[in-house]
C-alpha positions as CSV (number, residue, x, y, z in Angstrom):
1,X,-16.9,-16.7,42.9
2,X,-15.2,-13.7,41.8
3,X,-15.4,-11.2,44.0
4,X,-15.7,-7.5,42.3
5,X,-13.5,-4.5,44.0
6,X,-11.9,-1.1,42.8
7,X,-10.9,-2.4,39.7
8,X,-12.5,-3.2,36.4
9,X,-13.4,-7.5,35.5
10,X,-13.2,-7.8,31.8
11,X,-14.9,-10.6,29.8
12,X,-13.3,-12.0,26.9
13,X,-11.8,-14.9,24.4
14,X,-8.4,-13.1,25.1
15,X,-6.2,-14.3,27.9
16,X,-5.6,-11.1,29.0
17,X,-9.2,-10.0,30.6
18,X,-9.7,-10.6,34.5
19,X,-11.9,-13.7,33.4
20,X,-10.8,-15.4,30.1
21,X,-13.5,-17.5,28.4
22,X,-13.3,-20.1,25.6
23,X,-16.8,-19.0,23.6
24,X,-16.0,-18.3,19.8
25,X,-19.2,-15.9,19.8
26,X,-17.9,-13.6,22.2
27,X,-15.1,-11.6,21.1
28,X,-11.6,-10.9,22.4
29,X,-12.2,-7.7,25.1
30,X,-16.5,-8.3,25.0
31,X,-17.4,-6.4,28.0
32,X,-16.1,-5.0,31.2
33,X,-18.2,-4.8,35.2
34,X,-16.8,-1.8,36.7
35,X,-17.9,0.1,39.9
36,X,-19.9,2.8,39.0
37,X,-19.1,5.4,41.3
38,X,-22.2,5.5,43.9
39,X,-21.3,2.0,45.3
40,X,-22.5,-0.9,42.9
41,X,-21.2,-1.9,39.7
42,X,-22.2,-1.6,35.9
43,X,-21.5,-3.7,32.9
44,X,-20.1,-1.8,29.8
45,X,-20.0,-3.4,26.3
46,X,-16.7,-3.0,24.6
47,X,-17.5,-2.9,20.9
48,X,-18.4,-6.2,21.0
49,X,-19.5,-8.1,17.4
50,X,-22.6,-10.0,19.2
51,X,-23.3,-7.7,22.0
52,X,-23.6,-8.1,25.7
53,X,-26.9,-8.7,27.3
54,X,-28.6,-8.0,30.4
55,X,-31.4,-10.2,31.5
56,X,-31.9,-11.1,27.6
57,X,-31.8,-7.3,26.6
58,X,-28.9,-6.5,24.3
59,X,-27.4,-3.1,26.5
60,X,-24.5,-0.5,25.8
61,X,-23.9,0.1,29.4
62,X,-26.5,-0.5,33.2
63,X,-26.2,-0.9,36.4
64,X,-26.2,-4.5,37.5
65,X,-28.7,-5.7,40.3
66,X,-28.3,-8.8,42.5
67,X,-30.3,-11.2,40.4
68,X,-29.4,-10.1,37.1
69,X,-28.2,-12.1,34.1
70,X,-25.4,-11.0,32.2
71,X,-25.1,-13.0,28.7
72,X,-21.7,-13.4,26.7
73,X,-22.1,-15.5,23.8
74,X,-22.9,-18.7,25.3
75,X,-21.8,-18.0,28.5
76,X,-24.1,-16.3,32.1
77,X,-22.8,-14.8,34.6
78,X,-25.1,-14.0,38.2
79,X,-25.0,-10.8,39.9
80,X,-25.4,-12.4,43.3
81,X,-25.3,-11.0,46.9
82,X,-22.8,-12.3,49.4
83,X,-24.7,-11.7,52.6
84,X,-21.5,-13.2,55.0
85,X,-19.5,-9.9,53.6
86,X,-22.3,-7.7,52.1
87,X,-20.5,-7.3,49.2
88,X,-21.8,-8.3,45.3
89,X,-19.7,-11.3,43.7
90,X,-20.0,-12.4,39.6
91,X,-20.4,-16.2,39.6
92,X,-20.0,-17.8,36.1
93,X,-23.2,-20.2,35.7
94,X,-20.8,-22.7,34.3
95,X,-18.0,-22.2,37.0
96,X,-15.6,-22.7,34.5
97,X,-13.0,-20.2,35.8
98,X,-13.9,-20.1,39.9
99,X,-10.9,-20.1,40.9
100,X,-9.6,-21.4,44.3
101,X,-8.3,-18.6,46.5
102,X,-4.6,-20.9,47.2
103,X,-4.6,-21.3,43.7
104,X,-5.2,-17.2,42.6
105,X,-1.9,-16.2,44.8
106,X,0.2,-19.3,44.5
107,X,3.1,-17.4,42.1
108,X,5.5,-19.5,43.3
109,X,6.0,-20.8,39.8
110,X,7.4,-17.4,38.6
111,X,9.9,-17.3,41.2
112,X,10.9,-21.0,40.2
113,X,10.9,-20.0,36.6
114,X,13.2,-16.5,36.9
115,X,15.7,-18.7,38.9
116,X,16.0,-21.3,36.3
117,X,16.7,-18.6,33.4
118,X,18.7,-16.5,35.8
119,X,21.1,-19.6,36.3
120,X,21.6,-20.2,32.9
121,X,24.7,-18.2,31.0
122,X,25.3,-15.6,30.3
123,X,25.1,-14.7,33.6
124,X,24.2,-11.5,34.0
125,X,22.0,-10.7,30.7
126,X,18.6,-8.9,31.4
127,X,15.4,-10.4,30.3
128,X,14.9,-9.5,27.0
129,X,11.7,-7.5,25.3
130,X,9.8,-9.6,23.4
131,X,7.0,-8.7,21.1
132,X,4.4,-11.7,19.6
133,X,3.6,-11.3,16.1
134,X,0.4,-13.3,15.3
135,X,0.3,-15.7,12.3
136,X,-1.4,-13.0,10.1
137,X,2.1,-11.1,10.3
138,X,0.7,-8.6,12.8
139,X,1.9,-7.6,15.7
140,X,-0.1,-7.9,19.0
141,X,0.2,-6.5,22.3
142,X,-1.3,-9.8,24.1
143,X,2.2,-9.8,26.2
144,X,1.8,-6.2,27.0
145,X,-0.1,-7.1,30.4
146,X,1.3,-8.1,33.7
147,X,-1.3,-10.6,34.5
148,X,-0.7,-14.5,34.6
149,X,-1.1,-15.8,31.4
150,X,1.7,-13.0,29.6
151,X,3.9,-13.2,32.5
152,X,3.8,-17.1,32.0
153,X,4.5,-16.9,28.3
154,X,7.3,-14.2,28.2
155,X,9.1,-16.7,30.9
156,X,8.7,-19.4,28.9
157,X,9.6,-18.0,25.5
158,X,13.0,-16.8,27.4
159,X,13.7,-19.5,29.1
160,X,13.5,-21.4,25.3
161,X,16.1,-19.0,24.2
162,X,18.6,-18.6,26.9
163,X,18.4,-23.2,27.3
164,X,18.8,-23.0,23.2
165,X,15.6,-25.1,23.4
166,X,14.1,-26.8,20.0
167,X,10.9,-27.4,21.7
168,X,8.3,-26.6,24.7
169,X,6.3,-29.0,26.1
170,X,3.0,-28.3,28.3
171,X,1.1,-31.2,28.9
172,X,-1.8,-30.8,31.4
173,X,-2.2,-32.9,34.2
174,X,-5.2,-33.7,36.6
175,X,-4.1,-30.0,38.6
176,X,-1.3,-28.4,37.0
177,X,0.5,-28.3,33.7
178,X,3.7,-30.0,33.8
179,X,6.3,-27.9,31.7
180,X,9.4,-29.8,29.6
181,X,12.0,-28.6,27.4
182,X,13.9,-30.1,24.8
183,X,17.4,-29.1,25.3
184,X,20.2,-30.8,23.0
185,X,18.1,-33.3,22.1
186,X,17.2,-34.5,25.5
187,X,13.8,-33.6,27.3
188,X,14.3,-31.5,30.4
189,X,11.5,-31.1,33.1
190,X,11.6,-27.3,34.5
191,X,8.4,-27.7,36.9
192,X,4.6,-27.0,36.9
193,X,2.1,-24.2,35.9
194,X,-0.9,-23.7,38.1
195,X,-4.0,-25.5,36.2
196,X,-5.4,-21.7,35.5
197,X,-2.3,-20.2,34.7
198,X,-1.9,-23.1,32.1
199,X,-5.4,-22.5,30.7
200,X,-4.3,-18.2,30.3
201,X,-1.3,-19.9,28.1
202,X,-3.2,-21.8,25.9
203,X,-6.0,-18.8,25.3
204,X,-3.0,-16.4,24.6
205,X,-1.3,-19.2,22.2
206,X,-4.2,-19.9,20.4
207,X,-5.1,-16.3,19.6
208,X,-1.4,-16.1,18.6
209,X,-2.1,-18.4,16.0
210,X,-6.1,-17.4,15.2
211,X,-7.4,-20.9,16.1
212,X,-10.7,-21.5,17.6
213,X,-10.5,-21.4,21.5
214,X,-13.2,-23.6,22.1
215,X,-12.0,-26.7,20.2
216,X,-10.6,-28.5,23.4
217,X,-10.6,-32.0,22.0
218,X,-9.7,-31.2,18.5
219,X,-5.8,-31.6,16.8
220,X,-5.0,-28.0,16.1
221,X,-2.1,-26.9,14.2
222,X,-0.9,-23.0,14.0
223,X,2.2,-20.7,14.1
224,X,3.2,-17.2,15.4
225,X,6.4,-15.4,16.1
226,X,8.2,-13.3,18.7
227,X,10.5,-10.6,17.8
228,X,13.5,-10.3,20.2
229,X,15.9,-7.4,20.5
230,X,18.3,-8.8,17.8
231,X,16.1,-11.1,15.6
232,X,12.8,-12.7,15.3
233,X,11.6,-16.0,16.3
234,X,9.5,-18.5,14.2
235,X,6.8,-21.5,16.7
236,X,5.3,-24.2,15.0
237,X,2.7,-24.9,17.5
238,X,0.8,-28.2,18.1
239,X,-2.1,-29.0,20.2
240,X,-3.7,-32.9,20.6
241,X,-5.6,-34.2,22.9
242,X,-4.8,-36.2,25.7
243,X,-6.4,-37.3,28.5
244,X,-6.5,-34.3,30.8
245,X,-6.7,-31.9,28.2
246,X,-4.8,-30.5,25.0
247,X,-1.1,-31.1,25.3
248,X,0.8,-28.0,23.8
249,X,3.9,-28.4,22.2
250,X,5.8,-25.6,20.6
251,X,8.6,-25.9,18.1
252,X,11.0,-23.4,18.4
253,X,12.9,-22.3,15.0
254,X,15.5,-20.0,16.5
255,X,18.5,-19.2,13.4
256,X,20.6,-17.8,16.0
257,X,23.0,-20.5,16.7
258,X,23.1,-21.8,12.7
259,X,26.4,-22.1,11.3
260,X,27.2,-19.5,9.1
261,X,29.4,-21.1,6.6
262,X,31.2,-24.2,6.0
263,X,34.0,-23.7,8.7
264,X,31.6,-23.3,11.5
265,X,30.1,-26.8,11.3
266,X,33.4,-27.9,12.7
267,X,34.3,-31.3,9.9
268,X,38.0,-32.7,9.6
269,X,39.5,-30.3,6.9
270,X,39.8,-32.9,4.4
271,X,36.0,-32.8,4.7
272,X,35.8,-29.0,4.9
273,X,37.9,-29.1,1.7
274,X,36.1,-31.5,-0.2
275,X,32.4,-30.0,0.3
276,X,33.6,-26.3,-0.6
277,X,35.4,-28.3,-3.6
278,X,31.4,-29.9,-4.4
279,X,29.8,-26.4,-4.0
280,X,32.0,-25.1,-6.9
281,X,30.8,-27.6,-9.3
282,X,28.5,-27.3,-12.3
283,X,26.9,-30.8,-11.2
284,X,26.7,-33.1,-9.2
285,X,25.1,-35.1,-6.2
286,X,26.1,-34.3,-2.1
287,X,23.9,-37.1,-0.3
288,X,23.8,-36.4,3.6
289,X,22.6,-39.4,5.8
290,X,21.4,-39.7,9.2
291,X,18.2,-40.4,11.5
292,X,15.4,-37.4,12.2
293,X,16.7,-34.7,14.2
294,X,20.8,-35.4,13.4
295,X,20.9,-32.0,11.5
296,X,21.2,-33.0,8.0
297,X,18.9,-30.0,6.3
298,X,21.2,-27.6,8.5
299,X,24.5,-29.1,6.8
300,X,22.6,-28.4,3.2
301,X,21.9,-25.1,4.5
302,X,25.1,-24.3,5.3
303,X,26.5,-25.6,1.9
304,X,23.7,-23.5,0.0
305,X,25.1,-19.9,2.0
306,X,28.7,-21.1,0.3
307,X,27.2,-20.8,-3.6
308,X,27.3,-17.6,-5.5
309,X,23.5,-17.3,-5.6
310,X,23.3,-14.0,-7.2
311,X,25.0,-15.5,-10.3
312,X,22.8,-18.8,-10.0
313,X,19.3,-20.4,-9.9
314,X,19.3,-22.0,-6.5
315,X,15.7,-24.1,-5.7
316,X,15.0,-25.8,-2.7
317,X,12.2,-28.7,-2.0
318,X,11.8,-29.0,1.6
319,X,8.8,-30.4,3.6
320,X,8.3,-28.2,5.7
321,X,10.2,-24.8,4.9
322,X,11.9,-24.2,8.4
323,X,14.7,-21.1,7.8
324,X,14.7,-18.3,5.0
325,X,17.5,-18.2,3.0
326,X,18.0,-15.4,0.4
327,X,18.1,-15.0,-3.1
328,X,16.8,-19.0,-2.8
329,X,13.2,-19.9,-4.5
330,X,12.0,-22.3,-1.6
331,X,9.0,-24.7,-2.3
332,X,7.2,-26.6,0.7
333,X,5.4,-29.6,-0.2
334,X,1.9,-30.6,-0.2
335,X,1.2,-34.0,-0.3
336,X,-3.5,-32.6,-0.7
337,X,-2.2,-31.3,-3.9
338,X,-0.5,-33.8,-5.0
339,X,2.8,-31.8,-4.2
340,X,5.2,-34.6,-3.3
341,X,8.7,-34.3,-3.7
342,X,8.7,-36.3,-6.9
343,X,6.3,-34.3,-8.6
344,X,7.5,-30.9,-7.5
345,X,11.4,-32.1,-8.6
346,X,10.1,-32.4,-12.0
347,X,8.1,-28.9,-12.6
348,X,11.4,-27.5,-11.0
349,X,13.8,-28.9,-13.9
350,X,11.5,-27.1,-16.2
351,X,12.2,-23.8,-13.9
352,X,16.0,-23.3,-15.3
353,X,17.6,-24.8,-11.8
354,X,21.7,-24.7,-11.5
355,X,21.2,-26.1,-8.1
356,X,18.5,-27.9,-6.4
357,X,17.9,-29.3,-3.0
358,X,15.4,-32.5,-2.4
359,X,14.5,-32.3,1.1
360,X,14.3,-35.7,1.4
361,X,14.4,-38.7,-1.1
362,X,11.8,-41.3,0.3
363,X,10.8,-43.3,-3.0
364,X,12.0,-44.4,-6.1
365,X,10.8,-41.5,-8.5
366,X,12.6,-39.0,-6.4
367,X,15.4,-40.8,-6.4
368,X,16.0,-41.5,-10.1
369,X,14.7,-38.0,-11.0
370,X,17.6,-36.0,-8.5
371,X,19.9,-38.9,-9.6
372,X,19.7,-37.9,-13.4
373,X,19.7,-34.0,-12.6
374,X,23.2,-34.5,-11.0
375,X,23.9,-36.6,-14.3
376,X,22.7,-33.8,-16.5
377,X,24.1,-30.6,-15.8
378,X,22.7,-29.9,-12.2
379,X,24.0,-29.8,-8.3
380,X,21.8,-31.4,-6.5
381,X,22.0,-31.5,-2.6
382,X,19.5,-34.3,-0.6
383,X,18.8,-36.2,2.6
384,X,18.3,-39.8,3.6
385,X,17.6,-41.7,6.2
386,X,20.4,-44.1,7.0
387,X,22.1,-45.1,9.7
388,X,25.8,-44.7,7.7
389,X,27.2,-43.0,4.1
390,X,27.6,-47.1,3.1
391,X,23.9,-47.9,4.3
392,X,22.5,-44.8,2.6
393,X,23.7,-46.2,-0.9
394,X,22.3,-49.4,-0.4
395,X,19.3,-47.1,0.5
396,X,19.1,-46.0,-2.6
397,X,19.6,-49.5,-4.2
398,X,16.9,-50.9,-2.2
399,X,14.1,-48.2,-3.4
400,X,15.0,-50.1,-7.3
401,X,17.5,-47.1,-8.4
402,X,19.8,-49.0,-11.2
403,X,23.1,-49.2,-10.1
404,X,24.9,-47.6,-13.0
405,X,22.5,-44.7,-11.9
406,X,24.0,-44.6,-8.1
407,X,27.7,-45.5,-9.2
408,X,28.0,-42.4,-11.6
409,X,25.1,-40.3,-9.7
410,X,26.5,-40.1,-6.1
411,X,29.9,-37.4,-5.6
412,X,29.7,-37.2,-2.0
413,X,27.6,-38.7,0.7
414,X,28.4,-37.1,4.6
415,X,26.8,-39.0,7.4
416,X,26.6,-37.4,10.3
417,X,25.0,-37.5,14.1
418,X,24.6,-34.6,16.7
419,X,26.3,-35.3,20.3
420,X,26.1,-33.4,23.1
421,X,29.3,-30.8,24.6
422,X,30.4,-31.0,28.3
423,X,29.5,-28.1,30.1
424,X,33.1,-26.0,30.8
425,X,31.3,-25.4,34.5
426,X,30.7,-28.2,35.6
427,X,33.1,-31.1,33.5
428,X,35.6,-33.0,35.6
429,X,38.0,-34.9,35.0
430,X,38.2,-39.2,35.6
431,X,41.0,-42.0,35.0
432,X,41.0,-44.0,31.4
433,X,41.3,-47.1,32.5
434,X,43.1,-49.6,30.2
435,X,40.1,-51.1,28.6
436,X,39.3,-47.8,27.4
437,X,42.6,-46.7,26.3
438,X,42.9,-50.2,24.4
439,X,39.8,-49.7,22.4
440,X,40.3,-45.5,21.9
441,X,43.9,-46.6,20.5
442,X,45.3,-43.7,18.9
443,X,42.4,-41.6,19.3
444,X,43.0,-40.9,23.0
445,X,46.9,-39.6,22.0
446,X,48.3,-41.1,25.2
447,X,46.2,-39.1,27.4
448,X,45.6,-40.9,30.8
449,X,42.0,-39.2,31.6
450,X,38.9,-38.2,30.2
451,X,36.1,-36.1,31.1
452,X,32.9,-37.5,32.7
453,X,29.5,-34.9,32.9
454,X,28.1,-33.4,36.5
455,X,25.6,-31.5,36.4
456,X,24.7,-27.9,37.3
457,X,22.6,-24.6,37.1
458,X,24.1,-23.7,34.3
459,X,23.3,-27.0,32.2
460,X,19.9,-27.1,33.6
461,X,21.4,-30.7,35.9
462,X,22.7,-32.4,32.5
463,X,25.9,-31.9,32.4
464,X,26.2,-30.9,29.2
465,X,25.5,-27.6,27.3
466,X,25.2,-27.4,23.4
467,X,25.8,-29.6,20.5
468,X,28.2,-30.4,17.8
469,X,28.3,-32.7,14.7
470,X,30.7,-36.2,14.4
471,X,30.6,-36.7,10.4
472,X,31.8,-39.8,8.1
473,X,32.6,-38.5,4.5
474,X,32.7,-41.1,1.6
475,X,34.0,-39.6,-1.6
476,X,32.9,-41.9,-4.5
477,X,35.8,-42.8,-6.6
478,X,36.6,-44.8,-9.6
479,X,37.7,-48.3,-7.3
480,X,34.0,-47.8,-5.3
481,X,32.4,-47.2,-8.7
482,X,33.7,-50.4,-10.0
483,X,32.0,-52.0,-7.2
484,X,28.5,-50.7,-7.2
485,X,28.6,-52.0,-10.5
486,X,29.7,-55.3,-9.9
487,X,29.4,-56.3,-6.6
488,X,27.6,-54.1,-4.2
489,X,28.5,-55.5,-1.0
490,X,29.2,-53.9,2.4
491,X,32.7,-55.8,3.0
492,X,33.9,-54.9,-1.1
493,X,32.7,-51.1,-0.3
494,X,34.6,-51.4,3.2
495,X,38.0,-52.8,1.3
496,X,38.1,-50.3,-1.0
497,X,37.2,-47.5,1.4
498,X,39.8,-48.6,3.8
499,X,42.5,-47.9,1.0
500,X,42.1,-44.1,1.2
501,X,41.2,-41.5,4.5
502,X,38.2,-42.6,5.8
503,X,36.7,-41.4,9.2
504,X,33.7,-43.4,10.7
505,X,31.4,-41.5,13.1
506,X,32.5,-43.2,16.3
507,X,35.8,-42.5,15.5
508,X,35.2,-38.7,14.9
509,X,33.5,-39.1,18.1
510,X,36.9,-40.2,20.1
511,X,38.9,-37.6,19.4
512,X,36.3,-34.9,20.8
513,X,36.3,-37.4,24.1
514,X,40.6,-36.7,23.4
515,X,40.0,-33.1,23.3
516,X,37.6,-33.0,26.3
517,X,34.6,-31.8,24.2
518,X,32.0,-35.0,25.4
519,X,31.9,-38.5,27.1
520,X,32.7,-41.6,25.7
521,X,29.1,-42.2,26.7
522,X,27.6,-40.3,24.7
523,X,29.7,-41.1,21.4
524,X,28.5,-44.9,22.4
525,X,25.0,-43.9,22.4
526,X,25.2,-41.6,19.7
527,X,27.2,-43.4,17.1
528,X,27.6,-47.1,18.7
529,X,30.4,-49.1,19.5
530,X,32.4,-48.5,16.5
């Protein structure tokens, strides 16, 4: 039952009208029932593309009787009488969107979202302005309104930015909409949305990205933006089904807190040394290995910004494109059109490239093909996945690349993992005790405690706020040459590596825990036992 007072109930596919619907023939703002001044109400059509009918006749505007039908695309609506309070009520035939009365005012979720982006640093920064801009580039005023569903999405979109979130999670439940963030890698729960509230966010999502409302059990795949006060926003958005519902998951791909040059991504400076040293050169092959999600296409980035690329022909690969970078030609992949990296690393060498960068090398054509570019006069910059920089070249000897190809190929290869920082607020500090300070060794530089993670407001309860990178760097050299080509095994590549400065990840890892910057925990988890 929705009851009908002093203000206007409009009708459409946009989650801003009084009563949201999911019908793909009605349009976004289809109609409105308004009073009409001598104490009933009439229905007005508002420009509608299929019209709004009354009792099966198509109208421009007419009083409503108890009784009456009113149509809107596949959806009726009843003009019914309510005789306990003698006042006229719209009921949806359907009663998709009757809405229980606790439910309507329960806006105890806003109050528990504002205090969980309030908490978070810096302290006393206003809510920003935000402004959605749909996925044909235009902008739209859907977060204009102060009803439910904008209200829910402007919170939500902030409370991404202010946590530094990579992703949102909605996933309905059986009578709410649980809400999760990804934050530093972790997933976060923040609370619930009301089951309609949830259902406003979706409408205005969808519209965001022009997909059809109606498709509830369908995978749907979009994108839109938001434009902040000091930079614009990019959401991949992804809907499947699951089994209450659609579960909504939004990728946020925020360039705000990307390094800006070499220096920033925080390496040993021998390392900082020898990747400005690679940039400079004519050609060549910088191989950076890690799992998914360990930040290796932001380390390419980052190298990329350090080339002149005014005075060269920079082409990138990637699957998907994710940040703009100028003056760079950037190709996504399509694997329909038979767009595969290997395919589309070919056409580019006929484009005049200086440098190139593979997003990925997952088979053995990519892999010879980059592997002979850096042999012929190009820089090439990739990605594989391996756990280590010695595991990632017998990655590339297990996909069948020859080994004189990966022995004279390969310059550098960087592995590297993301860990999480203590949070300054809430850090304390605990006793090494000697087991600890026997393993650490020199790492821990006769300190006799570490830090340990609380927990607070400002972390969101995690105890840690932000990120950083531990790296291993192999430079290939004439000795580990030699042994690719005659025997490639892990202990020869280990005894001639141990000859020169060599870093492993866990190590890096133990003299942040020195410095204060993370736990041994999570240098254990991230980067194992070393």
């Amino acid at each position: 039952m929705i009851r009908l007072g002093k203000e206007p109930v409009t009708i459409g596919r946009h989650p801003d009208n009084t009563i949201p619907i999911a019908d793909d023939l009605a349009s976004r703002f289809h109609c409105a029932v308004e009073p009409d001044g001598v104490g009933g109400w009439s229905v007005r059509d508002l420009g509608s593309r299929n019209g709004t009918k009354v009792n099966d006749q198509r109208v421009k505007e007419v009083r409503l009787n108890p009784g009456d039908v009113l149509r809107i695309g596949a959806h009726e609506f009843v003009m019914a009488e309510d005789s306990e309070s003698d006042r006229a009520g719209l009921v949806e035939s359907a009663d998709d969107h009757a809405v229980p009365e606790e439910e309507a005012d329960d806006k105890s979720w806003v109050a528990s979202l504002i205090e969980v982006i309030e908490a978070l640093p810096p302290k006393d920064m206003a809510i920003e302005s935000l402004t959605i801009i749909e996925a044909s580039g235009r902008p739209s005023a859907a977060l204009a309104g102060s009803s439910d569903g904008p209200a829910a999405v402007r919170l939500l979109l902030q409370l991404a930015s202010k946590s530094r979130a990579t992703d949102i999670h909605i996933e309905p439940k059986a009578d709410a909409y649980h809400l999760r963030l990804r934050v530093d890698g972790q997933m976060v729960s923040i609370g619930t949305l009301p089951g309609r509230v949830g259902e406003l966010v979706y409408g205005l999502v969808k519209t965001a990205c022009q997909m059809r409302s109606a498709a509830r059990d369908a995978v749907q795949e979009g994108h839109f933006s938001a434009k902040f006060t000091d930079r614009r926003v990019e959401y991949r958005v992804s809907f499947t089904p699951s089994v209450y519902g659609q579960k909504l998951v939004l990728r946020v791909l925020d360039d705000r807190a990307l390094p800006k040059s070499i220096h920033d991504l925080g390496m040993a400076g021998y390392m900082t040394d020898r990747l400005k040293r690679i940039t400079s050169q004519d050609h060549g092959l910088l191989l950076v290995a890690g799992p998914t999600g360990s930040g290796k296409t932001t380390t390419l980035y980052t190298a990329l910004r350090d080339i002149d690329r005014e005075s060269r022909n920079v082409v990138t690969i990637e699957d998907p494109v994710e940040y703009q970078i100028s003056n760079v030609t950037q190709i996504p992949i399509d694997e329909s059109k038979g767009n595969n990296f290997g395919a589309l690393l070919r056409s580019v060498l006929r484009q005049d490239p200086d440098v190139i960068l593979v997003g990925e090398i997952r088979d053995e054509e990519t892999a010879r093909t980059a592997m002979q570019a850096a042999m012929t006069g190009h820089l090439v910059f990739s990605t594989v996945h391996a756990k280590d920089t010695i595991s990632a070249t017998f990655r590339l000897l297990d996909l069948k690349v020859e080994p004189y190809l990966v022995a004279n190929a390969l310059d550098l290869v960087l592995g590297q993992r993301l860990i999480r920082v203590l949070c300054d607020n809430c850090k304390r500090g605990a006793p090494i005790s000697p087991g600890q300070a026997t393993r650490l060794g020199r790492f821990i530089a006769g300190k006799k405690e570490m830090f340990v993670a609380t927990g607070c407001p400002r972390c969101l309860k995690t105890g840690y706020r932000g990120r950083r990178a531990i790296y291993e760097l192999l430079d290939f050299n004439d000795e580990l040459r030699d042994v690719i080509l005659k025997e490639p095994t892990i202990a020869a590549m280990k005894k001639v590596i141990e000859q020169g400065l060599f870093t492993t990840l866990a190590q890096f890892g133990w003299k942040l825990v020195a410095e204060g910057i993370t736990t041994l925990e999570e240098v254990d988890k991230v980067a194992g036992q070393g």
